[in-house]
C-alpha positions in Angstrom: 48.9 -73.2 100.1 45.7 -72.2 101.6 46.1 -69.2 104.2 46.0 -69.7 107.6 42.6 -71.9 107.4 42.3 -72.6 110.5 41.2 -68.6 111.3 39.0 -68.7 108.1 37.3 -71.6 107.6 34.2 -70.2 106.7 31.3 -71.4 105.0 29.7 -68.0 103.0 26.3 -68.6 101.6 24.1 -66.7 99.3 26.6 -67.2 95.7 24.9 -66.2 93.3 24.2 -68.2 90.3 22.8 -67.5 86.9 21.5 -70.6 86.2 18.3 -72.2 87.0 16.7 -75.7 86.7 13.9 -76.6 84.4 11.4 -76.1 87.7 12.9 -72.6 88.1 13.3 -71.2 84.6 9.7 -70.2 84.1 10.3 -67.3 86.8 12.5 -64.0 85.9 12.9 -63.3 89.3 14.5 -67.2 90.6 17.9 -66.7 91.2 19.8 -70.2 93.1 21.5 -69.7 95.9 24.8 -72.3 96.1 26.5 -72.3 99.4 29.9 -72.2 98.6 33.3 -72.9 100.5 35.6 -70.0 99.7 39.5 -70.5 100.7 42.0 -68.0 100.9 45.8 -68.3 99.2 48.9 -65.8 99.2 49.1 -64.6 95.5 50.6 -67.8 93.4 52.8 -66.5 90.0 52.3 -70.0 88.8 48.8 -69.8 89.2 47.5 -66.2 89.6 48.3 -64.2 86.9 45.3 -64.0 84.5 43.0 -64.1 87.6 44.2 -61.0 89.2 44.7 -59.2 85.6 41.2 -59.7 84.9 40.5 -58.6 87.9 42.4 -55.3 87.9 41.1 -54.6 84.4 37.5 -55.0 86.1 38.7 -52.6 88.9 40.5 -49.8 86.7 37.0 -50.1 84.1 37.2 -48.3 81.0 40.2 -46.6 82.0 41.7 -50.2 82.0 43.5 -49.8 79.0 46.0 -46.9 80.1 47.7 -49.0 82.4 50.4 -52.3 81.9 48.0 -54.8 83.8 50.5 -57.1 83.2 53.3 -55.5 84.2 51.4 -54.6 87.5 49.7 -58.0 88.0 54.1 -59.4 88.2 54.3 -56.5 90.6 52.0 -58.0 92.8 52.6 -61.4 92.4 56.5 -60.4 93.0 55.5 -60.0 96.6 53.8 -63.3 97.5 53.7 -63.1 101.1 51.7 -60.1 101.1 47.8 -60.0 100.6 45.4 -62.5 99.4 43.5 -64.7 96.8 40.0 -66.1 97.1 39.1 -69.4 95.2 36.3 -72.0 95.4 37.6 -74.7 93.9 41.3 -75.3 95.1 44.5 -73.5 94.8 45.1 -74.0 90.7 42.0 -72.0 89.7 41.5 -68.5 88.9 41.0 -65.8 92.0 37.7 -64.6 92.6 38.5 -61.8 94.2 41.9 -60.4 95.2 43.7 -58.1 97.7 47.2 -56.5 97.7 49.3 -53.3 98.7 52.0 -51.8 96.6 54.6 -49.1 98.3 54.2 -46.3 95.9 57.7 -44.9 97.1 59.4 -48.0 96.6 58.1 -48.9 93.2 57.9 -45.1 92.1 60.3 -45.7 89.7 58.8 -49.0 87.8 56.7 -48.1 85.1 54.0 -49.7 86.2 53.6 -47.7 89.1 54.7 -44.4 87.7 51.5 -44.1 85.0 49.5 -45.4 88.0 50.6 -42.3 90.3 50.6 -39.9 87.5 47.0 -40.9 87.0 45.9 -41.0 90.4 47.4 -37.4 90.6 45.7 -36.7 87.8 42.1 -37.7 88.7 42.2 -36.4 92.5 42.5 -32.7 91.3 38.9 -32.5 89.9 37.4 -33.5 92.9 38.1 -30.7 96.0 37.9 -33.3 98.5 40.8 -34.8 97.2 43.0 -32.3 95.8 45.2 -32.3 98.8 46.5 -36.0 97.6 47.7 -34.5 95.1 51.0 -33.4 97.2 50.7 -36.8 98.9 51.2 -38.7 96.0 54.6 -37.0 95.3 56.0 -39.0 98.4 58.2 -37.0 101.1 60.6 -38.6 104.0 57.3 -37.9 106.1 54.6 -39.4 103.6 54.9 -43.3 102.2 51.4 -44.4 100.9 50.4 -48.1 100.6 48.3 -48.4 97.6 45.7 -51.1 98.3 44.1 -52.8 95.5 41.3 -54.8 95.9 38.6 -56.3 93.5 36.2 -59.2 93.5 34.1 -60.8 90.7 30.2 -59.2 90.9 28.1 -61.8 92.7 31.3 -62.9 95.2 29.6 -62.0 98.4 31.1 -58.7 100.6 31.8 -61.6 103.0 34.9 -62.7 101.6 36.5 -58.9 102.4 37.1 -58.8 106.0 39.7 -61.8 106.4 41.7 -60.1 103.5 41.7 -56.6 105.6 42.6 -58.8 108.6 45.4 -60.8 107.2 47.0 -58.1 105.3 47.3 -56.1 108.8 49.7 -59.6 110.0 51.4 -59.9 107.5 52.4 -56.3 107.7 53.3 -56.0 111.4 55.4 -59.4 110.0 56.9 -57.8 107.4 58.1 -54.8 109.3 59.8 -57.2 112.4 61.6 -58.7 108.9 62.6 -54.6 108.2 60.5 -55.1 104.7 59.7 -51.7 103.5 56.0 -51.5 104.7 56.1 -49.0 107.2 53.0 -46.4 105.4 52.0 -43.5 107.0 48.7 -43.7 104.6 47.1 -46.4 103.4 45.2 -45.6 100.0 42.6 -47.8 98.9 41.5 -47.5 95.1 37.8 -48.6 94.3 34.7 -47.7 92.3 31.1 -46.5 92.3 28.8 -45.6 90.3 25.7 -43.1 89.2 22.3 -43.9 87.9 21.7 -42.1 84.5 18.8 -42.1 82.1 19.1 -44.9 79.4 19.6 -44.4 76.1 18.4 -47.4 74.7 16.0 -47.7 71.6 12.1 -48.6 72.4 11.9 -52.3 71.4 8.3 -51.5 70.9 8.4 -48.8 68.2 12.3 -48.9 66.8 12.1 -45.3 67.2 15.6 -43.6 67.6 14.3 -40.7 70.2 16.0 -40.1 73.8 13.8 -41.7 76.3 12.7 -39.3 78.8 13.8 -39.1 82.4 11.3 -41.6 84.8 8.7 -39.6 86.8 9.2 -40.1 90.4 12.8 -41.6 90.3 15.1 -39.0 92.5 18.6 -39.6 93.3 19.9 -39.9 89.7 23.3 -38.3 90.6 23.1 -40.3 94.1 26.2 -42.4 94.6 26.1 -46.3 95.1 28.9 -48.4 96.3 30.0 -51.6 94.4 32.3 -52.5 97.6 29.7 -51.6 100.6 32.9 -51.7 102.7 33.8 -48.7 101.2 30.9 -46.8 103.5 32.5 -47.9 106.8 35.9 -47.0 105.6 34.7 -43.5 105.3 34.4 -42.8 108.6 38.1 -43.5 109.3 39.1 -41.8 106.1 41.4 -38.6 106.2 39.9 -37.8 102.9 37.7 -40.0 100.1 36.1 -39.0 96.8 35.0 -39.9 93.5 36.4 -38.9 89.7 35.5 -39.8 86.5 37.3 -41.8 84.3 39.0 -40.7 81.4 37.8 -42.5 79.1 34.2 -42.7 78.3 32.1 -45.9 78.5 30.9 -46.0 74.8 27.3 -47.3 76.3 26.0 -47.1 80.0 23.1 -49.4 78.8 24.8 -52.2 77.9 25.2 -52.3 82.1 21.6 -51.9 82.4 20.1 -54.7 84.9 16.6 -54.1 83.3 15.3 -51.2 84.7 15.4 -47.5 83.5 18.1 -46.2 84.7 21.6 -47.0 83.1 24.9 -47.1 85.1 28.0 -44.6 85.1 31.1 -46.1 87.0 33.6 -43.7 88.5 36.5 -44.5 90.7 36.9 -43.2 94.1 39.7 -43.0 96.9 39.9 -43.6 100.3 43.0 -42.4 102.2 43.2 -43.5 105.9 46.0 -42.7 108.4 48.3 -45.7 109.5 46.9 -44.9 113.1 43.4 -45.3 112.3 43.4 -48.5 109.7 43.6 -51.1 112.5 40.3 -50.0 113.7 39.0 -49.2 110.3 39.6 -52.8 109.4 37.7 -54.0 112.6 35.0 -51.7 112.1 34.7 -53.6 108.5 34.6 -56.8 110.4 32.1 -55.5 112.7 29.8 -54.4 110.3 29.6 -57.9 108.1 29.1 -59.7 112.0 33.0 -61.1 111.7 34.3 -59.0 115.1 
């Protein structure tokens, strides 16, 4: 059933859609804008499970593979009553976007969740601003870390984000009044960005094999861009956030090219916020996507 839609029934314009009319289709640049009525649904097993797979093999990229999606897409749907779905078109369709929080302590010992803290450990050491996870992610009396997962289909507007954040906070605080085991100290949110680089791609022009050179005048090739622009404001509450590569390599940046000269490199990143400081992280998201 549809979540609480009386707190968010709201209309989120600007979809995105590939397709254009006849009129339209003589112009690169037209783009249709659909409004669409997004709803949002506790995770359905019946319903849910190739949505969110698909999903989490979107979020986790070309590292994808090294993980049992479907072992962690039960895991998630095991605890229905905690996080959320987005759909358009009713409750028996596939999510478009999707957000959840595991209790690495709790499910250390499932498979599932051991690779993902093995690899989480793993990545954070080759970044310095996040080696000191490292120790965190071994889990103490004093430290319990709820992993939030979270991932959205490209051209679902950032919109949708905010009521997930805010229902996920209730259904928490209910959880813990239930004794549930969701009492974090950290609250560890795994997403992705990515890098420009210089394509590789053979000039259609002359079939010639050579390396194109680097575009004159384009700076910021190593600057960082956010596919979740959430993940900016979440920064500022963070006790510690960074980037790492993934371990496996994509086998061709340019076949993420949006026509233009740069390629794309994906990386991961992690944000780790305090317990104390997520409520107002959460608002602050809110805030900035006018939803306060």
């Amino acid at each position: 059933m549809a979540k609480r839609k009386e707190l968010e029934d709201e209309q989120v314009e600007g979809f995105d859609s590939e397709e254009s009319s006849s009129e339209e289709s003589s112009s690169d640049d037209d783009v249709n804008m659909l409004d669409v009525e997004f709803e949002w649904f506790d995770p359905q097993p019946e319903y849910d499970f190739h949505g969110i797979k698909t999903l989490l093999r979107q979020l986790f990229d070309t590292d994808a593979q090294t993980f049992d999606l479907s072992a962690l897409t039960d895991l998630i749907l095991a605890q229905p009553l905690l996080g959320s779905t987005v759909k358009v078109e009713g409750n028996e369709t596939d999510a478009y976007a999707f957000l959840t929080v595991l209790n690495l302590s709790e499910h250390s010992a499932k498979p599932a969740v051991s690779e993902l803290i093995d690899y989480l450990h793993d990545r954070c050491r080759f970044n310095g601003r996040t080696t000191r996870l490292q120790d965190l992610l071994r889990g103490s009396d004093d430290v319990r870390i709820g992993l939030i997962l979270t991932e959205r289909l490209i051209n679902v507007p950032s919109e949708v984000v905010p009521p997930m954040y805010k229902m996920l906070l209730e259904e928490i605080s209910w959880a813990l009044e239930e004794k549930e085991p969701y009492s974090f100290t950290h609250y560890l949110i795994l997403s992705k960005t990515y890098k420009e680089v210089t394509s590789m791609l053979e000039d259609e022009t002359t079939r010639t094999h050579k390396k194109q050179k680097k575009v004159p005048g384009k700076k910021g090739a190593e600057e960082v861009f956010y596919f979740h622009p959430e993940d900016e404001v979440l920064h500022e509450y963070a006790d510690l956030y960074g980037g790492f590569e993934y371990k496996k390599e994509a086998s061709q940046s340019d076949s993420k090219r949006a026509f233009q000269e740069l390629g794309i490199k994906p990386q991961g990143h992690m944000i780790l916020i305090k317990t104390t400081r997520f409520g107002d992280a959460v608002k602050a998201v809110q805030r900035y996507f006018g939803q306060s």
